[in-house]
Each structure stands twice: as structure tokens, then as C-alpha cells.
C-alpha positions in Angstrom: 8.9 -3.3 -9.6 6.0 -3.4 -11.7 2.5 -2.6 -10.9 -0.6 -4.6 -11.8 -3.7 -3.0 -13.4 -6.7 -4.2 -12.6 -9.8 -2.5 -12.7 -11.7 -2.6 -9.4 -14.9 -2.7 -11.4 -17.9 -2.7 -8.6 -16.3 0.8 -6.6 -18.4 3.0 -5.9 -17.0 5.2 -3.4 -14.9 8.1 -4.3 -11.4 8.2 -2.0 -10.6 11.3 -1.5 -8.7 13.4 1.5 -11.7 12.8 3.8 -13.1 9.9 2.8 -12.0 8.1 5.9 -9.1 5.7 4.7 -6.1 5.9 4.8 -3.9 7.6 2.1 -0.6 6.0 1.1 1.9 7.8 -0.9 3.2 5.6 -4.3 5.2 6.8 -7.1 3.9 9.5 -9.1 0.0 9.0 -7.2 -1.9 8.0 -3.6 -3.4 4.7 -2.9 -6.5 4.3 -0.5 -6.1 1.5 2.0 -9.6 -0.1 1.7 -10.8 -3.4 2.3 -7.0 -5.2 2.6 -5.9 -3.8 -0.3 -5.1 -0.4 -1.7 -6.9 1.4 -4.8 -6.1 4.5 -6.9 -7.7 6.3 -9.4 -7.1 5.8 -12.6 -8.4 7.4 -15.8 -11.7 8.0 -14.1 -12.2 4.5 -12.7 -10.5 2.8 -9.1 -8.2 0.6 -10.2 -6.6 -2.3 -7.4 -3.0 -0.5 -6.4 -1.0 -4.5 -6.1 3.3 -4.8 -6.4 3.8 -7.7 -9.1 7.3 -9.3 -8.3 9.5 -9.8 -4.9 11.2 -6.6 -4.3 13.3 -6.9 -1.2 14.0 -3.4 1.4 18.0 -4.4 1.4 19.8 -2.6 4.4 16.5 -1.9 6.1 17.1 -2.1 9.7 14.6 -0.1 11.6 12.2 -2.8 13.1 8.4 -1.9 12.2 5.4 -2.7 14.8 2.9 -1.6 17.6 4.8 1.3 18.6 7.5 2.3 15.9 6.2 5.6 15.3 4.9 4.4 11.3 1.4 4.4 10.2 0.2 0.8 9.9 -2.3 -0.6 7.0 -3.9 -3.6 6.6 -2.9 -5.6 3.3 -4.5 -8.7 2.8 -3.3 -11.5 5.5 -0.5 -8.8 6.5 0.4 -5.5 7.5 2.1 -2.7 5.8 3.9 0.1 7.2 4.2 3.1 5.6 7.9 4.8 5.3 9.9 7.2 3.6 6.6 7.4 0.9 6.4 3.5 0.3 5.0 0.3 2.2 7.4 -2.1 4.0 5.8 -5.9 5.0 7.6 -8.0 7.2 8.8 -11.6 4.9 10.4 -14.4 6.0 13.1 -12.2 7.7 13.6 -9.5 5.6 11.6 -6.3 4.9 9.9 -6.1 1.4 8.8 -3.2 -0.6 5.1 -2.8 -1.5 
């Protein structure tokens, strides 16, 4: 899975530990939940956080919703929950990777 760099270019607010989003663990660095999509910094500007590509969570059986015990962030028309250090999205009967 590749990720997508784009410059958020109009960001003025600085995510941080209290900044009052929500901090997802990815890869090597943390993403900000803001807005229905994610940000992290990068090289001293925000850049949008975004998955290119379909990567399926094979063998993922633990159901995500309401109640399963994961933290839950909005992402776009859908929402993530965060496990095990990435985001699973419900799709078309599967679980994906984000």
C-alpha cells in the first residue's frame, strides 16, 4: 500500500498531543483525524494522510462497531476503526486496511 502526498496547503492548525483530535498511529508517524480525513506532518507543512490502492484485512474476523471496544474515526462517507496501530473500514463484506 502506497500513500498519497498531497499537501493540505490552507492548515493552519498545529496537531499536536492536545490539540483535540484524534491521534492515529501509521507506519513510521501519527495522523490527525480532522475534518473526515486524516493529516500528518510532513517536512514542516500538513500533508492529507490518504491509502492509494485496495488493500484488503484478509482473515480479519473481529466484527468492528458501537461497542467493540476500538476507537472509531470519521473518514470521509465512512468510519474507521483503529486496531493493532492501523485503520480497518467496513467494504462490501470484507474489512479493508486504511
Amino acid at each position: 500500500m502506497t500513500t498519497l502526498h498531497h499537501e493540505h496547503a490552507s492548515h493552519a492548525h498545529t496537531h499536536g498531543p492536545d490539540c483535540g483530535h484524534t491521534e492515529v498511529p501509521h507506519e513510521d508517524h501519527v495522523d490527525y483525524a480532522h475534518d473526515g480525513h486524516l493529516h500528518r506532518e510532513h517536512e514542516g507543512h500538513w500533508d492529507e494522510c490518504e491509502p492509494g490502492g485496495h488493500v484488503s484485512h484478509d482473515g480479519h474476523e473481529h466484527r468492528h462497531g458501537q461497542d467493540c471496544g476500538h476507537e472509531s474515526v470519521l473518514h470521509g462517507d465512512h468510519v474507521d476503526y483503529v486496531h493493532d496501530g492501523h485503520r480497518h473500514a467496513a467494504h462490501e463484506g470484507h474489512w479493508d486496511d486504511h
